[in-house]
Every structure is written in structure tokens, then in C-alpha cells.
N, C-alpha and C positions, 0 to 999 in steps of 0.2 A: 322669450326669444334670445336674449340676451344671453342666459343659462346654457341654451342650447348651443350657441355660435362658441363660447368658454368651453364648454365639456368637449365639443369638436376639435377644438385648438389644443386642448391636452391631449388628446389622442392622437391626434395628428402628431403633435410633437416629440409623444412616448415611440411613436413609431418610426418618423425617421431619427432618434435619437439613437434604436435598436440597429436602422441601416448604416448611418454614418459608424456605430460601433463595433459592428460586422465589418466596414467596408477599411477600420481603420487597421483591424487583425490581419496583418499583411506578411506577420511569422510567426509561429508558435513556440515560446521556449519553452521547451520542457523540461523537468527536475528528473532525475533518475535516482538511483544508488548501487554501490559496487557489490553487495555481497547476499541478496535477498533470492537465493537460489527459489525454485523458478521463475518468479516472478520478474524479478529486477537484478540485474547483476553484472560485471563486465569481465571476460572473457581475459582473461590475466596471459595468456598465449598470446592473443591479437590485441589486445588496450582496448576493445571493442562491447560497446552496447549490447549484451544478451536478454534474451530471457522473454515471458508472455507478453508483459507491460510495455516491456521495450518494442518490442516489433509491433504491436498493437497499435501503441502511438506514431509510428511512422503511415500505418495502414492509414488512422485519423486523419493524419496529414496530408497524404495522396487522396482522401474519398474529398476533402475539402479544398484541395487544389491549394493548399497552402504550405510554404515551406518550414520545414521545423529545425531548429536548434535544438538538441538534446545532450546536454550535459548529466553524465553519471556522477559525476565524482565531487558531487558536492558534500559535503556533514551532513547526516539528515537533521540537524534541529538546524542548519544555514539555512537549510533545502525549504523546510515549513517557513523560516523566517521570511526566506523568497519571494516564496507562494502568497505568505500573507500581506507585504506591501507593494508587491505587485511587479518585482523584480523578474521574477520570470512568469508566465501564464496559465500553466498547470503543472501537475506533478501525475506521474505516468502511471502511479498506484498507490493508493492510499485506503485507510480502514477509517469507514465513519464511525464517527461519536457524537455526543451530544458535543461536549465544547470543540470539535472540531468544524460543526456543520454552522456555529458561529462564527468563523474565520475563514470557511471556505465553501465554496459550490461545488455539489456533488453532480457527478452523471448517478446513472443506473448502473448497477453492479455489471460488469462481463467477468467475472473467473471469483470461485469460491475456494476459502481456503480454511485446512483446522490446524489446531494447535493444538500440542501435547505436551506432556511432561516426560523429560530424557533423564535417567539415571545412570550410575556404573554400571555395569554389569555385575552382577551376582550381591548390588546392595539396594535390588528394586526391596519396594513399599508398596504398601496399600493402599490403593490409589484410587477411589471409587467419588469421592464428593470433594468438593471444595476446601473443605473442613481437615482432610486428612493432609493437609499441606500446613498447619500451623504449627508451631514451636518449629519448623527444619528452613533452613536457608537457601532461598532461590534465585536464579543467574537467569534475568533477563539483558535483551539487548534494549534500544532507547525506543521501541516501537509499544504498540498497544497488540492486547492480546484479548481482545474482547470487552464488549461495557460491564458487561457482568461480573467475571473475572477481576475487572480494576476496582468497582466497588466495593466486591466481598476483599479483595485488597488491601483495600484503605480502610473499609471499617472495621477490618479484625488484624490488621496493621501489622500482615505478614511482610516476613524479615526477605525483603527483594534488594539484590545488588543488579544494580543495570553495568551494563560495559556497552562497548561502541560497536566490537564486532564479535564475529561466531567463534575466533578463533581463541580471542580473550577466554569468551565464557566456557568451551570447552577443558581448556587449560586451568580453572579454578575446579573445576567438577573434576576431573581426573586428582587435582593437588587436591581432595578433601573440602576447597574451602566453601564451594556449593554441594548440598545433599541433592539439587534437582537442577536443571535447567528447563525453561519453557520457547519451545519454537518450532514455526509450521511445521508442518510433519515434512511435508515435500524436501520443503526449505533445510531442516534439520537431516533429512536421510541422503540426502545428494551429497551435503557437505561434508558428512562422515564418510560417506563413500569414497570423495576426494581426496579425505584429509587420510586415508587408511585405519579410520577409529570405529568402523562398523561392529567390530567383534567386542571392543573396547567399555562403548557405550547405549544405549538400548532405549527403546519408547514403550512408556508403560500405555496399555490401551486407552484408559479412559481418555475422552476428547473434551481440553479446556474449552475449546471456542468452536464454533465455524463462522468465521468472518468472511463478507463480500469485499472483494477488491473493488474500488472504484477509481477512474479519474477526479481527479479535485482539480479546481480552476478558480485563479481567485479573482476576488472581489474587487479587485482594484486594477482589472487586466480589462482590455478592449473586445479580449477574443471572448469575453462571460456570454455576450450574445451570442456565441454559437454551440449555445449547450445544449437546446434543441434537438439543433444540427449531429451531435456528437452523439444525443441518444439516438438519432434513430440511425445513427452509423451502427452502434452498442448492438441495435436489436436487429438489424439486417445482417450482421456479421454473426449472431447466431442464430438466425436461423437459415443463410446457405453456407453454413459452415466455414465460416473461414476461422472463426476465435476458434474451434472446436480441432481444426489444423494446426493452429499457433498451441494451443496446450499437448496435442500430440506429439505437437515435433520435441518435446521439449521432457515429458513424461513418461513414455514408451518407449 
């Protein structure tokens, strides 16, 4: 009996410990970043929030009746540090990993994304596996481009220079000092578009990654209890099409 009345009292407790942590999420600050064409990025015209993840997380916040703060312009390794002690509550898109899903809580994917590999023009390479990327030097930014990718990475301990932003990296690949750059495709053909380097620089077909964007929410945030909540926002928003709106307005 005794057993019985204790294992009630845990439960009981798990559950209004879920309510009081629901009820104590009374705003949501969200991480952003300024330059992750479609996805995330801020509208350098207006100093304004753009892009899938951005309007996505606003939608979250309206279905949940809850107000959000959303800051873009954080660093993105500030923006993770955030995330992980619980400075702000989630981050508006994010790529799982293994040591990622240790530091942070994932939703369900809403918006897929690839990654390629961008060269000069007229000094593409052979570009079919993994492998054809060793001995030449490559220009990433501070994000992840897949688990797989970062593996064969680190185990065969190709020559990657990271930089901060798109502008950087295309400026070392034009000077010689990257043979390739890697980044979304979207992401990468929007920003040549803008930048007027479409003719300049080019995407070799092979595709390094298809990575899911997700919300991450951390661990140490009040709003974790409403992950739930956020999936089944994730999966009503696509299936009456409203994510499916927000990727159009943005791609088309």
C-alpha cells in the first residue's frame, strides 16, 4: 500500500512540476542569426528578422499564446552558449547532432536543407564522394554540415578553415586561399545572387548533406515543457500548409 500511495506522489509531482513549468513560460526568447539565407537572417534594409525560422517562431508564439523576444544578432557560438545555460529558451533553427542532442532538446524537423560544395568558376573538380575533397582546402562558416561529413572530417583530418560569415568565405575562395567552400545550397545561391558573384562562383552537383532544421530548446529553460506543444504546432503547420507558405514566400 505504502508503494502504491509513493509511486502516486511521484506522479502526481512529475506532473504538476510539468504545469507549474508550462505555466512559469510566460515569454519565449529566441536566438536567431543575421546571415543564414533562407533560413535565418536579418533584412539589412529594414534591421529586421527575415527568413523561414524566423517567421516560423513568431507563428509558435502566436499558436501558444505566448510572447516572444527574438533577438538576431547574437554570435552564433554566444547564441549556443545561451541556449545551453538557459539564457534565452530556444534557438529558431538549429542542425542535430549527437553532441548537440546532449546539450539541447530537439522538436521534429519542419524545413530540410542540402549542402554543397561551391568552387570558382572554370576551377570545378571532381566531386562525386567524400574522399575527393582531400589534400585541397576548404572554407566553412562556424555551423555543422552534417554528422557524416564531420566525421569523414575529423578522421581523415581535411584541411577546413571556418570564418564567421558568407562574406568572409567567399573572399578567400575568390583570393585562391580556399580551393572550395561548403554551404546550403539555398543558403549559398541567394547570397551570390545578392552579392553579384553568381557568374563568379558555382555549385558543384554532388550533395554533402540533407540536413533537418529543427527548433532546439534548452535544458535549463522553463518553456522545455512545452515541447510537446511545439510539435504538434511543427506537424499541424504542415499539414494545412502554413510552413509550406513560409518556405514559398521565401524560395519562389
Amino acid at each position: 500500500m505504502k508503494k502504491k500511495i509513493i509511486m502516486f506522489c511521484v506522479i502526481v509531482t512529475v506532473c504538476l512540476t510539468s504545469v507549474v513549468n508550462a505555466q512559469e513560460c510566460k515569454i519565449l526568447r529566441i536566438g536567431g542569426t543575421t546571415d543564414w539565407l533562407p533560413v535565418a537572417y536579418i533584412n539589412k534594409e529594414t534591421g529586421e528578422p527575415e527568413g523561414i525560422a524566423h517567421d516560423f517562431a513568431k507563428i509558435v508564439g502566436e499558436k501558444l499564446n505566448i510572447p516572444i523576444e527574438l533577438d538576431a544578432t547574437l554570435p552564433w557560438k554566444r547564441m549556443l552558449h545561451y541556449l545551453e545555460n538557459g539564457k534565452i529558451d530556444m534557438t529558431a533553427a538549429l542542425y542535430k547532432t549527437k553532441e548537440r542532442e546532449v546539450l539541447y532538446q530537439f522538436t521534429t524537423d519542419y524545413f530540410k536543407n542540402e549542402s554543397r560544395v561551391f568552387v570558382v568558376k572554370g576551377k570545378e573538380f571532381t566531386f562525386e564522394k567524400f574522399e575527393d575533397l582531400i589534400g585541397r582546402v576548404g572554407g566553412l562558416t562556424l555551423g555543422s554540415y552534417g554528422e557524416e561529413f564531420e566525421i569523414f572530417a575529423k578522421q581523415h583530418k581535411l584541411r577546413l578553415e571556418r570564418v564567421k560569415t558568407l562574406k568572409q568565405m567567399t573572399k578567400k575562395l575568390l583570393l585562391g586561399r580556399n580551393d572550395y567552400i561548403i554551404l546550403d545550397h539555398l543558403n549559398g545561391m541567394l547570397f551570390l545572387k545578392k552579392s553579384g558573384l553568381q557568374g563568379q562562383i558555382i555549385a558543384l552537383p554532388y550533395i554533402v548533406s540533407i540536413a533537418a532544421v529543427h527548433i532546439a530548446l534548452s535544458r535549463q529553460s522553463p518553456c522545455l515543457a512545452l515541447l510537446p506543444q511545439i510539435n504538434a504546432i511543427i506537424e499541424t503547420s504542415k499539414q494545412d500548409g502554413t510552413l509550406q507558405a513560409i518556405v514559398d514566400r521565401y524560395i519562389k
